[in-house]
Each structure stands twice: as structure tokens, then as C-alpha cells.
C-alpha positions in Angstrom: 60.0 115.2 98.6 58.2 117.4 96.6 60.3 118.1 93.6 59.3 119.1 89.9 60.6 115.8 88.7 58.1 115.3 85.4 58.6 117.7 83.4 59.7 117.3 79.4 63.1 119.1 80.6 63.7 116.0 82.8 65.6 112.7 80.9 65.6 111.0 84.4 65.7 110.8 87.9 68.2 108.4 89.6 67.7 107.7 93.5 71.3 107.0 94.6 70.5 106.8 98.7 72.2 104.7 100.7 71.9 104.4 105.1 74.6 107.6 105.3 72.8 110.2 103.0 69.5 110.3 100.9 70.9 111.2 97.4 69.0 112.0 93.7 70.9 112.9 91.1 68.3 114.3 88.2 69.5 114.2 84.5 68.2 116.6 82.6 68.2 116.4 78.3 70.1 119.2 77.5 73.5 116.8 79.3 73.8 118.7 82.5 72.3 117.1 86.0 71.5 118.2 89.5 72.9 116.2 92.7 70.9 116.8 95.4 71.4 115.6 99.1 70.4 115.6 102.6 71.9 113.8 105.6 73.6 114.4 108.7 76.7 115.9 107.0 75.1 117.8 104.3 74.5 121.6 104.6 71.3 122.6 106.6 70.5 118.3 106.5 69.8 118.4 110.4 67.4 121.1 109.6 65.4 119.2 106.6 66.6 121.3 104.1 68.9 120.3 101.2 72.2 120.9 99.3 72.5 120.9 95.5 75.2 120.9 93.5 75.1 121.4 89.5 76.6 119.2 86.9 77.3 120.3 83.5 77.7 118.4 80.5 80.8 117.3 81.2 80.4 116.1 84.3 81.9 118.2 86.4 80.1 120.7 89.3 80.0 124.2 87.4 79.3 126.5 90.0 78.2 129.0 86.9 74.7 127.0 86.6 74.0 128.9 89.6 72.2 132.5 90.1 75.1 135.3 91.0 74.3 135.2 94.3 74.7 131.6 94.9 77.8 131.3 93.2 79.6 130.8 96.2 80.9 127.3 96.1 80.2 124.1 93.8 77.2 123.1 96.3 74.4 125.3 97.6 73.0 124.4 101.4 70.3 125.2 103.4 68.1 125.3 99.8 64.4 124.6 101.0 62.4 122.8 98.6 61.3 125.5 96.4 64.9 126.2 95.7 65.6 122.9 94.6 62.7 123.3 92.4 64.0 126.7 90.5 67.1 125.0 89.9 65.8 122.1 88.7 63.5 124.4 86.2 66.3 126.7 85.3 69.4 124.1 85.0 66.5 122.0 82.9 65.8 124.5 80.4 69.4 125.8 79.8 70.3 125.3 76.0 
């Protein structure tokens, strides 16, 4: 996976997989995270592509972290991987 996963914005990057789903969860400095998954269940994971879902400081999903138009639900699907890599740069450089 080809994610933006060193940048100064990032604290760490957890890989949380098991034989069901591959799972990272990336922290990010500024308290919030990004979960993001693909498997057989996940949304658009039988395509290759990914579902996110944005954590804010409080550890709960916050839909709001999310451009209007994605607002949708907690968790985005069918992201490609330059989606997962604007939301990783936006969600990392939220004050």
C-alpha cells in the first residue's frame, strides 16, 4: 500500500490485520486517527479498494472530518488509494 505514512503530521502507524481483514489505524499528533480497511466485508474490498473511517480526539468516528460530500456515514468505501492519501493529509493537518 502506497500510503503517505511519513510525514511530521503522522505520530504513528499501527498495523492491526488479522486473517479476516487487513487493518491500519494511523495516529496522527494533533489526537485524531484514521482506521482504514480492506477485506471481504469491507466496502469496495473485493474490488482492491478501501474504507476509512475518521477518529477524532475522543475516540469516536466523527463523520465531520470528512469533505461535504462524503459525509454520508461514519466510514467512506470504495476510496482508491489517493483518497486515502487526502484524508490522511487533511485529517493530519487539522488543528
Amino acid at each position: 500500500m502506497n500510503f503517505l505514512i511519513e510525514a511530521d503530521y503522522i505520530d504513528s502507524v499501527v498495523d492491526k490485520s488479522d486473517s479476516f481483514m487487513k487493518r491500519v489505524r494511523v495516529y496522527f499528533k494533533n489526537g485524531k486517527e484514521l482506521s482504514i480497511i480492506k477485506g471481504k466485508y469491507s466496502a469496495g474490498g473485493d474490488e482492491g479498494l478501501f474504507e476509512i473511517g475518521p477518529i477524532n480526539a475522543n475516540g469516536e468516528f466523527d463523520r465531520s472530518l470528512f469533505d461535504d460530500n462524503d459525509k454520508d456515514d461514519d466510514t467512506l468505501g470504495y476510496c482508491n488509494v489517493d483518497k486515502v492519501n487526502y484524508y490522511i493529509q487533511k485529517i493530519g493537518q487539522m488543528k
